[in-house]
Structures are given as C-alpha cells and as structure tokens.
Steps between C-alpha positions, in 0.01 A plus 500: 500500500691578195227701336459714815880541586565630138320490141202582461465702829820651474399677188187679659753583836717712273188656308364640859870515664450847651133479532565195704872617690500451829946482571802483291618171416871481335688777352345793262839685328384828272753611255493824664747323769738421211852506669359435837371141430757333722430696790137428445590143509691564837150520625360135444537329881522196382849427362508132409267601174547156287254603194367826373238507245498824339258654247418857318182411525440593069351179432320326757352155464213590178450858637767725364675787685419485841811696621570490877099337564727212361667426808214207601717292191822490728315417815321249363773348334671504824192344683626195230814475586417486882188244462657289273895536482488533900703814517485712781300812445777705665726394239252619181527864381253635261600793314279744300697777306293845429589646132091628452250337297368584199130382607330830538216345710775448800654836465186646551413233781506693839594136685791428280800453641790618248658766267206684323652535212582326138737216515873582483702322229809484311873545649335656846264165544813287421739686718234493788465112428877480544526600844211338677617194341840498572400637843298213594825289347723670709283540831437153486788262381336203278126644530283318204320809348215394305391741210086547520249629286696757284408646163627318185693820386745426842422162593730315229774765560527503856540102536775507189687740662482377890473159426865401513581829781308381779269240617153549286225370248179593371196361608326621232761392242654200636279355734176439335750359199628209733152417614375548117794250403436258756173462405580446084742261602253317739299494186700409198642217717136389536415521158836281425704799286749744582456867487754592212200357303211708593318818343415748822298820423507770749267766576617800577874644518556624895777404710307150599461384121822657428704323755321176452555489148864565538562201745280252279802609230731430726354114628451460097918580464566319729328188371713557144324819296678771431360846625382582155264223451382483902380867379282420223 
C-alpha cells in the first residue's frame, strides 16, 4: 500500500493537484494574511491537532517548485502517520503556506490553486514563517510540527532556528539521515568494522545528502574521531 498511499503516486497527485481538486484538505495560509494567521487558525474544528506537517511546497519530492499544488506532500505524509503510527486523522493538520512560485508553467495554469506570482523571500518570507509557526506552537500546546519539502536556501535555516523553540524536525534533513544511518550501521556491523573507518562518497549536495552526511560525522565522533577527520 505504501507506494499508493505516498511515493511514487504522491508525486504525480501534486503534479495534477488542481486538475484533479475535488475539496480542501488541511489548511492553505497566503502571506497576504500576514498578521491574521492566528485567526485563520481559529478556524481549524478540530482542536486536539497532535502533528502538523507543513511545507512551501519549493522543492517537492524530484520535481522542484510546486508551490501550493504541493499540498498532496502533507496529506500524504499524514495518510503515514495515520496508517502506520495509528494516529487519529482528527488529530493531523497539514499545512501549505502560499509565498508564489517561481515555476512559470503554474502561474500561467488556470487550475492552480495559489499566489500567481514570483516567490517571496528574504526578511518578509522569514517574518511570515515566524508567525504561522509560532501560531501553530501557540494554538496547539506541544504540537510536533514536521518541516516538509522546503528549498535548500530555507530548509537548513528554518530547522536551526526552531529547532530548540518548539517541537520540530526536518524530514528532509533529519529523517532520511536516521534511516540512511541505520542502514550503514546495519552494514559495517555485517562486514565486521566500524564506521569511523569507512570512505562514503555522496552524490549530490541537497538537504538529504547534506543532513546525512552530517549525522555519519556525528556516529564517527562519537565512536572517537574528531570532527576534522570524520570530515575528510
């Protein structure tokens, strides 16, 4: 089921999203409600919200900027946590927020379902960031908000700066590193040597290889290299 629940299918969902949009599911914010995002939180019904995955929807999956067509990531990812963590759908929230895309084919896309215009950035996108996030912090007390799918320029930011604020992580980052660890680990303890003695080449630089890299230094520290030498 996992294929059809998420990746691959998911991928094509958010391709066709308005093409194929029948009703809203979870929460679309545009930055043109900036300082009106808690009120627009006032209108979830559901107010035991657990988990919120959230995305920008600049990088989705292989694709690229998707912007709001996006929103299938959170939904699906949901789906995941419902199917296989057993939480109640009422108590999953997924969150798109609308800053435009900068993939001309959607702006001039008569289905799509965001901002047609060119992706806001700088202080603006941060401030905006701010108050959704602390929104959702503050609307619900100990909510896990789960950090989906956004560009490399923000990605590495955002989860430095929230990180040790509210209750967060990056899929993209941190998630795919633990699995990526587990699995080296599985392996150099099957091959009968520890990891703070193996070469690993990575291909490419994005927030995946990034973050995987960086906790492979961190198991190699930990088993007696200094950060230096885990890096070379």
């Amino acid at each position: 089921m996992m294929p059809f629940i998420y990746t691959p299918t998911v991928g094509e969902a958010c391709q066709k999203y308005g093409h194929v949009f029948q009703k809203s599911r979870g929460m679309y914010i545009s930055i043109n409600s900036k300082g009106s995002v808690s009120k627009i939180l006032d209108n979830w019904p559901h107010k035991n919200v657990e988990v919120v995955v959230i995305t920008d929807g600049e990088r989705i999956l292989g694709l690229g900027d998707l912007g709001t067509y996006g929103m299938g990531i959170p939904v699906g990812k949901l789906n995941l946590y419902t199917a296989c963590g057993g939480i109640h759908p009422d108590r999953c929230l997924p969150v798109t927020i609308d800053v435009g895309t900068n993939t001309q084919s959607l702006i001039d896309d008569k289905f799509y379902t965001g901002l047609k215009q060119a992706r806001v950035r700088g202080e603006e996108y941060e401030a905006f960031v701010e108050e959704v996030l602390m929104g959702l912090h503050n609307k619900f007390p100990g909510v896990l908000i789960q950090f989906e799918d956004f560009g490399n320029t923000t990605a590495f930011g955002l989860l430095e700066k929230y990180r040790n604020k509210i209750c967060t992580f990056n899929d993209d980052i941190q998630g795919t590193a633990s699995v990526a660890l587990a699995g080296l680990l599985g392996a150099v303890r099957a091959k009968g040597s520890r990891l703070r003695d193996e070469k690993l080449l990575f291909m490419g630089a994005g927030e995946a290889g990034t973050g995987i890299a960086d906790l492979v230094v961190s198991q190699m520290m930990a088993e007696g290299l200094d950060e230096a030498t885990a890096r070379r």
